[in-house]
C-alpha positions in Angstrom: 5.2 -12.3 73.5 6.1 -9.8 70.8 3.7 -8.5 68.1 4.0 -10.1 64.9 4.2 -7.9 61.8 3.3 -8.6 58.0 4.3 -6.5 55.0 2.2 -7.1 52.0 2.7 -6.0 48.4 -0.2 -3.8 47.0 -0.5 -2.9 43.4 -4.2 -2.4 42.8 -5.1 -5.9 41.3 -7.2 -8.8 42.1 -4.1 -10.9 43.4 -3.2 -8.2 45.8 -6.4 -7.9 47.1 -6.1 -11.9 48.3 -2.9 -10.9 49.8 -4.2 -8.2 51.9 -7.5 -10.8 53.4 -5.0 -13.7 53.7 -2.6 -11.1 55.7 -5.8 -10.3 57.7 -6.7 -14.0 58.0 -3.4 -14.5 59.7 -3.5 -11.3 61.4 -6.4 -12.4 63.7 -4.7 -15.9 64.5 -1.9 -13.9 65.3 -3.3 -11.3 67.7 -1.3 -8.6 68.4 -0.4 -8.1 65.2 0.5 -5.0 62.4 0.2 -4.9 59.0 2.3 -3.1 57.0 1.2 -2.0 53.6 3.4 -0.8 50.6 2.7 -0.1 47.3 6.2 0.5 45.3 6.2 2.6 42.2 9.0 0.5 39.9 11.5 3.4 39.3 15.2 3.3 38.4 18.0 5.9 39.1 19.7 4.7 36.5 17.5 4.4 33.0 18.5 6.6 30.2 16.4 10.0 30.0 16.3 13.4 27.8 17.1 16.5 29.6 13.4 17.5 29.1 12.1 14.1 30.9 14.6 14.8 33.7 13.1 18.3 34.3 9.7 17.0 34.8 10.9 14.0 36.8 9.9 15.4 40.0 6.6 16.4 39.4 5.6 12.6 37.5 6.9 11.4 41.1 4.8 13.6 42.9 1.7 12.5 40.9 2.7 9.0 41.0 2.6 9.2 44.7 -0.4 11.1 45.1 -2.1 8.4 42.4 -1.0 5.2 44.5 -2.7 6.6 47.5 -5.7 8.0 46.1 -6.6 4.5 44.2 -4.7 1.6 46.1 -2.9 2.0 49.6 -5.6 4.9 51.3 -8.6 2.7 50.7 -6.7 -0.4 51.5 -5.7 1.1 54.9 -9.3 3.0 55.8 -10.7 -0.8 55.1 -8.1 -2.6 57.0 -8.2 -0.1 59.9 -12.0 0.1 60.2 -12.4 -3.6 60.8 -9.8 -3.3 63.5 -6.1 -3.9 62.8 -3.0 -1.6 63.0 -2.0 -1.0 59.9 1.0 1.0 57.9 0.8 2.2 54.5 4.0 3.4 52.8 4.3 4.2 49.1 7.4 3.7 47.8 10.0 4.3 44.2 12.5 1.8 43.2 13.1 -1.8 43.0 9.7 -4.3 44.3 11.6 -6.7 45.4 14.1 -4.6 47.6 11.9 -2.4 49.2 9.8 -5.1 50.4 12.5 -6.9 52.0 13.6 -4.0 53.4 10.3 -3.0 54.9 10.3 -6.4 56.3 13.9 -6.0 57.9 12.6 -2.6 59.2 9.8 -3.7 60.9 11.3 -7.1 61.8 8.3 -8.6 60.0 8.2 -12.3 60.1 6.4 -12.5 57.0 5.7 -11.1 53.5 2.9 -11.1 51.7 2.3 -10.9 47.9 0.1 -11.9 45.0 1.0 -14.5 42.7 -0.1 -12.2 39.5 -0.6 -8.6 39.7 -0.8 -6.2 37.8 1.8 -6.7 34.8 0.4 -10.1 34.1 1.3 -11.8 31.4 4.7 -10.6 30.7 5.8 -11.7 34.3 4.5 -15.0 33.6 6.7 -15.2 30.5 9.9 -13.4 31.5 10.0 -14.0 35.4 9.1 -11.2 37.7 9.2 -9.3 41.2 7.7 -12.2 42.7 10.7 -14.7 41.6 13.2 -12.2 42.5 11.3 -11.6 45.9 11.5 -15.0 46.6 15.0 -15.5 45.7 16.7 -12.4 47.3 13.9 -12.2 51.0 15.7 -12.3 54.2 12.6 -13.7 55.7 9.5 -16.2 54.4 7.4 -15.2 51.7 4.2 -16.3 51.1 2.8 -16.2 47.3 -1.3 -15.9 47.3 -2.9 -17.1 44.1 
């Protein structure tokens, strides 16, 4: 039997944090099992900056990294590791949606994992978000945690 391998979607909120224990909950009927964490900074190539915001692009990135470990994916790994599983954190830039599936093709994950609300909220609820496009575009299941 091969081991089974969930990518969930971190982003610091409540709804991620049911993600992650329902990942764990299926994690331990599983078995053998990794989980593979990601929290993606949205980030385009292609918006429209001034010369000045280009020069300090680099350095935002940087922080941005450094900021998604510090507060979301580090702790969520420490915890997840400590009470037994194999777990991956990656931070990522770009598009939600397309990194996750790509994570998932990477590790031939059979499922991912996301909150139903996270961070953004509101406007997401009103204007459609990663989460619709996740489950539009996935190459494999996803399942959406309230």
């Amino acid at each position: 039997m091969s081991k089974t391998t969930y990518v969930v979607g971190l982003d610091g909120s409540d709804a991620g944090e049911r993600a992650l224990a329902f990942a764990k909950e299926r994690a331990k009927a599983a078995g053998d099992c990794t989980i593979v964490l990601c929290y993606v900074i949205e980030w385009s190539p292609f918006s429209f900056q001034t010369p000045e915001e280009n020069e300090q692009r680099h350095k935002r990135r940087e922080e941005e990294i450094s900021m998604a470990h510090n507060r979301v994916l580090d702790p969520a790994v420490k915890t997840t590791t400590d009470e037994g599983f194999t777990v991956i954190g990656v931070v990522k830039h770009g598009d939600v949606a397309e990194i996750l599936d790509n994570l998932a093709k990477e590790h031939g994950a059979a499922q991912i994992i996301v909150g139903r609300v996270g961070a953004r909220g509101l406007k997401e609820r009103v204007f459609g978000g990663v989460t619709g496009r996740l489950v539009a575009s996935a190459s494999i299941p996803v399942t959406i945690i309230p």
